[in-house]
Every structure is written in structure tokens, then in C-alpha cells.
N, C-alpha and C positions, 0 to 999 in steps of 0.2 A: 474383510474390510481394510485390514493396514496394506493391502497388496495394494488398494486402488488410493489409501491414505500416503504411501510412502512416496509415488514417483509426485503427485501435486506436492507435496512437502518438500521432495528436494526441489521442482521447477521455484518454488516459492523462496528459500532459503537461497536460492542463487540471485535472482533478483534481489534479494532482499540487502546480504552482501557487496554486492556492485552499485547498491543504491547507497548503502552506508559510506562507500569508499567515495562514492561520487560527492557524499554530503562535506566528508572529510576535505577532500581538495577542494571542494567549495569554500569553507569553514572562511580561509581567509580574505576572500572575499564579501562576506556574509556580513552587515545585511546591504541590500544592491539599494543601489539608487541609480538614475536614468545614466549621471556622469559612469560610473563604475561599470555598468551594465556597458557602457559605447566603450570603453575601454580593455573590454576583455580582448585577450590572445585568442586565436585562433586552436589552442588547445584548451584553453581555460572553456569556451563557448563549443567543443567538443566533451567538454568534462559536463555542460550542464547540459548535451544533450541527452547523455548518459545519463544522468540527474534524473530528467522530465520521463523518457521513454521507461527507465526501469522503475519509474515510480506507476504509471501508466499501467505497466504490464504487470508488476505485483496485485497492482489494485485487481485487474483484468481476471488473473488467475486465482485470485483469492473468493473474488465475486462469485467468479463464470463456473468453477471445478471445486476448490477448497470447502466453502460453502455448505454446497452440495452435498460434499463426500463427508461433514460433520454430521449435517440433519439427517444421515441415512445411516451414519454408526450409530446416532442417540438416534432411531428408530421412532423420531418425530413424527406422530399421528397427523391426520389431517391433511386436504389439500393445500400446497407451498408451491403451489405453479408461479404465484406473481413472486416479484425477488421482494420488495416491500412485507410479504409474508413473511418470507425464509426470514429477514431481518432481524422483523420481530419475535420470530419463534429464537433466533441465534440468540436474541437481547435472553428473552426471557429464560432460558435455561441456563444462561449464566456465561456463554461463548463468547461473548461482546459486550461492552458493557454499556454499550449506545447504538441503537439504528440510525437515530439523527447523528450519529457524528460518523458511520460510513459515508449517509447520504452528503454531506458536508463535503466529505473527501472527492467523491465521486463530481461533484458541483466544480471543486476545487481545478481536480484534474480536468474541466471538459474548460475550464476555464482559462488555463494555462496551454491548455493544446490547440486555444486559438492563435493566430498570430495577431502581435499588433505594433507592425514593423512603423507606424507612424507614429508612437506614443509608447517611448523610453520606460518613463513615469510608470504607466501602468503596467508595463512585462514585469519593469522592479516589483512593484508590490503584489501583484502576484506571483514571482517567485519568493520572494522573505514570506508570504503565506504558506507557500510548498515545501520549503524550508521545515517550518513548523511543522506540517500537516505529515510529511515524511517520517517522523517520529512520532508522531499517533499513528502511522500504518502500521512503524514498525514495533509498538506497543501493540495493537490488535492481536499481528500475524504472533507476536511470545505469549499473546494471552489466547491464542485458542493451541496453540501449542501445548500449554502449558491445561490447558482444561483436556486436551487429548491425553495427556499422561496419567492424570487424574483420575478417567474415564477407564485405563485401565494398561496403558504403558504406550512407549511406541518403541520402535527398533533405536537403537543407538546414533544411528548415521544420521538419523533427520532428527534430532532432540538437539535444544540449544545447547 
């Protein structure tokens, strides 16, 4: 199981990284409002694109593989075909410490990958929610980390 845990661990840990760096150069612009938001540089509005997509794709990989390759090391009984399952089964063994507050993120990000090139106002606020929301992924993604070492170690290279 760590063979098919490690390579999703390192896709996870890179995203995860590039998202924190993205947060970082954001940091002084934070929090946006519509003026701030019409102001940004052309690198600055390259940094959040890196922001939104690596937040996007952690979510994506953590969902679609990470997930997955948890509930089949903890040898979780029972059908977990719907992802609303997996969730609950993640909550309940102690992996996550909310389904509602994946489903939140998931909301979050489908919400932010709309565009809404007529209304400044509302990109701002929801990025200062992505903002936020960015640091509960990246709390989730140390806390199954951290319940995999637990469970009974992992290699060194993908451990925080």
C-alpha cells in the first residue's frame, strides 16, 4: 500500500507547496477588494493563477486518488462507491475531521473557477474565502498525513 500511498503523497505535497508559496506572494495583497483586485500586475494576477489552479488540483488529487488509497490502507468494509460515503467513512475513522467542511471547499473551489469578469466585488470575496479555505486544505492534507504515520509510518520523503 505505501507504493501506491507514496507517488499520490509526493503529487499532493507539490501542489501543496506551490500553493503555500502562491499564498505567501499573495499575503500582501490580502485581503482583495474589487479596487485591489483591478490593480493587480500582470505577475501578481499570474501568481493568483497559480493560487486558484494549485488549490483546484490539490483538492482534485486528494479527492479523486489520496482518499481512496486511505480507505483501502484502513481496509474500510462496506460499499464507498459514492464520494459522500468515502467522506463519511474518512470523518468517522478519524482521517478528516469534517465531510461538511470538504464539501465546503469543493463548493468553494467550483465557485471561484467561475469567472465573473463583470463583478470585481464578488471575485474579491471569493478569493479572501480561498484565501482562508487554502489553509483548511492545507490543515486536512497534514492531518491525514499525520493519521497515515500513525496507522503505521510512511517513508521519509513524503512525511512533513
Amino acid at each position: 500500500m505505501t507504493q501506491v500511498l507514496e507517488p499520490i503523497l509526493a503529487v499532493c505535497r507539490r501542489h501543496a507547496d506551490r500553493l503555500r508559496w502562491a499564498m505567501q506572494q499573495l499575503s500582501v495583497s490580502v485581503p482583495f477588494d474589487a479596487q485591489r483586485l483591478a490593480g493587480l500586475s500582470d505577475m501578481d494576477l499570474a501568481v493568483l493563477d497559480q493560487f486558484t489552479g494549485r488549490f483546484a488540483r490539490l483538492l482534485d488529487v486528494m479527492g479523486q486518488s489520496l482518499f481512496p488509497a486511505v480507505l483501502d490502507r484502513a481496509q474500510e468494509p462496506g460499499d464507498l462507491s459514492a464520494f459522500l460515503d468515502k467522506l463519511a467513512r474518512l470523518e468517522k475513522i478519524g482521517v478528516i475531521a469534517s465531510a461538511d467542511e470538504w464539501i465546503r471547499l469543493r463548493e468553494l473551489r467550483n465557485a471561484f473557477a467561475q469567472d465573473y469578469p463583470d463583478d470585481p466585488a464578488v471575485q474579491a470575496a471569493i478569493l479572501n474565502r480561498a484565501i482562508e479555505a487554502a489553509r483548511s486544505l492545507l490543515a486536512i492534507l497534514d492531518g491525514v498525513v499525520a493519521w497515515l504515520e500513525r496507522q503505521g509510518g510512511l517513508p521519509t520523503a513524503v512525511s512533513p
